[in-house]
C-alpha positions in Angstrom: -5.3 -4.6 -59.5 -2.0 -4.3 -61.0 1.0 -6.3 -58.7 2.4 -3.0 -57.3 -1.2 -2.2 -55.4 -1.5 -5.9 -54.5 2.4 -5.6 -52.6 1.2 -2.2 -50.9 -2.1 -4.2 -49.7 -0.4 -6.8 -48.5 2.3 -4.5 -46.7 -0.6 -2.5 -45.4 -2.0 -6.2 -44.3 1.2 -7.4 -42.4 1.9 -3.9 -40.8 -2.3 -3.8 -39.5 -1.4 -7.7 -38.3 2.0 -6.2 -36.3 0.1 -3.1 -35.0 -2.6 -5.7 -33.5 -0.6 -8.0 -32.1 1.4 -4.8 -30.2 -1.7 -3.5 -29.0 -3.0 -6.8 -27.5 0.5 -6.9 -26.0 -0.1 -3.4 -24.5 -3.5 -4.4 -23.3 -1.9 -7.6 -21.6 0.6 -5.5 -20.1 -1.3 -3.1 -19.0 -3.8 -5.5 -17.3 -0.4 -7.2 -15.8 0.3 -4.0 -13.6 -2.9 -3.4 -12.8 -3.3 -6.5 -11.2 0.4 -6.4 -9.5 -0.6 -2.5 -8.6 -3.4 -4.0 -6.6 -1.6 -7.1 -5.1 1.2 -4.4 -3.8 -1.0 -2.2 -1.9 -3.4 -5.2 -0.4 0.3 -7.0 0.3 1.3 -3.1 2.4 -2.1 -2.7 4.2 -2.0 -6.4 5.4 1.5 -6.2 6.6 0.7 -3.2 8.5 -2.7 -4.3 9.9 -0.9 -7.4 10.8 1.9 -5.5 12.4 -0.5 -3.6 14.1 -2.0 -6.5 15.5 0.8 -8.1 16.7 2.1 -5.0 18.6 -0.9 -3.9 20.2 -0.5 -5.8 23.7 3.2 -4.0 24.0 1.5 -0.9 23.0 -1.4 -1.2 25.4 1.3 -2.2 28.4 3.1 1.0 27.8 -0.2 2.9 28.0 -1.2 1.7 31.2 2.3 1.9 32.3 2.3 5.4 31.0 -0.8 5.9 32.7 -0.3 4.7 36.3 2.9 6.2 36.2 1.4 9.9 35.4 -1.1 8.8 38.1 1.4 8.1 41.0 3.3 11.4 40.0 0.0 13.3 40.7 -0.5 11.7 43.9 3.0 12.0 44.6 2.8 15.9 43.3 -0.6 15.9 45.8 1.2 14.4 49.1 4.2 16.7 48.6 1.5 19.7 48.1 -0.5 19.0 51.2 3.0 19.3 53.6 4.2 22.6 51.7 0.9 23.9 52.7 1.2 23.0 56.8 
C-alpha cells in the first residue's frame, strides 16, 4: 500500500469516526425530545385534570343553581298560567 492509499484510508477512517459520533448525537437527540415530547403532554393533561378537579364544586353549584332556578321559573310560569286561565 503505497502512502497516498494509506492517507485516503485514514481520511476515510477519521470522516467514518465523525459520521458516528454525529449519528450517536442524532440518536441522543432524538431520544431527548421524545422524552420531553412525552413529559409536555402528561405535564398538559395533569394540569387540566387537576384544574378540573379543583373547579368542579363551583361548577356543580352553578348547576344546581341553574337548575332550581329553571325550576322556580316553571312553577312560577305554572302559577301565572293557572290565573290567566280563570
Amino acid at each position: 500500500m503505497n502512502p497516498e492509499e494509506k492517507q485516503m484510508l485514514q481520511e476515510a477512517l477519521s470522516l467514518a469516526k465523525d459520521n458516528n459520533s454525529m449519528l450517536h448525537s442524532m440518536r441522543r437527540a432524538q431520544m431527548w425530545a421524545s422524552i420531553m415530547r412525552v413529559i409536555y403532554w402528561i405535564l398538559i393533561i395533569g394540569i387540566s385534570y387537576g384544574a378540573y378537579i379543583y373547579t368542579q364544586p363551583y361548577l356543580d353549584k352553578a348547576v344546581n343553581l341553574f337548575k332550581s332556578s329553571q325550576a322556580q321559573l316553571d312553577s312560577l310560569k305554572s302559577v301565572t298560567n293557572q290565573f290567566k286561565l280563570k
